[in-house]
PATIZA-991980 format. One record per residue (C-alpha): x, y, z. Coordinates in nm, 4 decimals, m for minus. Layout:
<atoms>
+----------+----------+----------+
|       px |       py |       pz |
+----------+----------+----------+
|        X |        Y |        Z |
...
+----------+----------+----------+
</atoms>
This chain:
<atoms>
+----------+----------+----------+
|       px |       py |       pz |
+----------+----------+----------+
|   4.8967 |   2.0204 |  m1.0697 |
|   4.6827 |   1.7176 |  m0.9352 |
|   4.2931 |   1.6865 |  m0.8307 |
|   4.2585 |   1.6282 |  m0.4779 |
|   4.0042 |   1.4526 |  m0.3950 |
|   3.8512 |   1.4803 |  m0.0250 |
|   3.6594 |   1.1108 |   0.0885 |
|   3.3308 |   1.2439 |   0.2397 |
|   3.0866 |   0.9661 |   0.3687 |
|   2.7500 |   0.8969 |   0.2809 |
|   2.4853 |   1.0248 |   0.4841 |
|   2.2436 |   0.8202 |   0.5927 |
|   1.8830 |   0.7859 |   0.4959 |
|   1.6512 |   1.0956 |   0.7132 |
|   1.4440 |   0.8902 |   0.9239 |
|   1.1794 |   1.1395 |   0.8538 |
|   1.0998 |   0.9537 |   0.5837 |
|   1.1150 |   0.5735 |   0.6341 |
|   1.0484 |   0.3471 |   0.3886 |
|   0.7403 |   0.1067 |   0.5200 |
|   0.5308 |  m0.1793 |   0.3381 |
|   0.1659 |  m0.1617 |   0.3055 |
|   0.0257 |  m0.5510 |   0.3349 |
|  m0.3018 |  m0.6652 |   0.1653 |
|  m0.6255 |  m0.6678 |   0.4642 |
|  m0.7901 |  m0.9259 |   0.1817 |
|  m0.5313 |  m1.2108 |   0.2984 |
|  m0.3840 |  m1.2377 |  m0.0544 |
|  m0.0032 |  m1.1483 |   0.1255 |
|   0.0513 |  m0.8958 |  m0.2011 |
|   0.2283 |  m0.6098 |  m0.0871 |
|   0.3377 |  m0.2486 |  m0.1886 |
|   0.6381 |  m0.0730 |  m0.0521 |
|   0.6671 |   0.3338 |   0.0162 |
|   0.8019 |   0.6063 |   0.1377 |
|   0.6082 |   0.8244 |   0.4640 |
|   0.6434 |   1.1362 |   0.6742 |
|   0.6557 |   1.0482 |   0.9803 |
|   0.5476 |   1.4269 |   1.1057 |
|   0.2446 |   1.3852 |   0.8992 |
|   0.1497 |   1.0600 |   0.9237 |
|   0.2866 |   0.9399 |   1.2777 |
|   0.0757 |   0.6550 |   1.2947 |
|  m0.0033 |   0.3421 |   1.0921 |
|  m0.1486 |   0.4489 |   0.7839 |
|  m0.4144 |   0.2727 |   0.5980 |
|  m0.4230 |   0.3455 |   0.2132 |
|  m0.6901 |   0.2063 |  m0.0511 |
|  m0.5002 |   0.0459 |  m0.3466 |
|  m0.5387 |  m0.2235 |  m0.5728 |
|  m0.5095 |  m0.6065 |  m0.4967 |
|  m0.4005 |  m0.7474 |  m0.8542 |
|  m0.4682 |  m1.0994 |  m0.7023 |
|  m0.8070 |  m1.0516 |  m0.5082 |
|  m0.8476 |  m0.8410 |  m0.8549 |
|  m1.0249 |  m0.5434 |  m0.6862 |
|  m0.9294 |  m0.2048 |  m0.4987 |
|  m0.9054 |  m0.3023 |  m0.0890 |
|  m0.7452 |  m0.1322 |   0.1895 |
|  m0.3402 |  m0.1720 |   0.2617 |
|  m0.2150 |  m0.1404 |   0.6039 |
|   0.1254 |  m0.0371 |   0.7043 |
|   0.2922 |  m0.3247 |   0.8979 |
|   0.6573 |  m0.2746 |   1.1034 |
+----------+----------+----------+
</atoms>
């Protein structure tokens, strides 16, 4: 007797969670890239992370 296999498609990514990208405020352009709850966090968040080209810790804003 033969598998059957059943084609179920992907779902798609929960927009609870969208990915976003955090920009440098020190000008430098570097940028990280994560993941945020929206219900938690539903406005722009601001995060304090290292800028390995200004070569110090500044703040990262989320841009859209």
């Amino acid at each position: 007797m033969g598998v059957i296999f059943i084609n179920i498609p992907a779902m798609a990514r929960n927009e609870l969670r969208p990915v976003i990208k955090l920009r440098s405020t020190a000008g430098t352009g570097f940028t990280y890239v994560t993941r945020k709850n929206r219900r938690n966090d539903p406005d722009r968040m601001t995060l304090r992370k290292f800028d390995p080209v200004a070569g110090r810790h500044v703040d990262f804003r989320e841009e859209r």
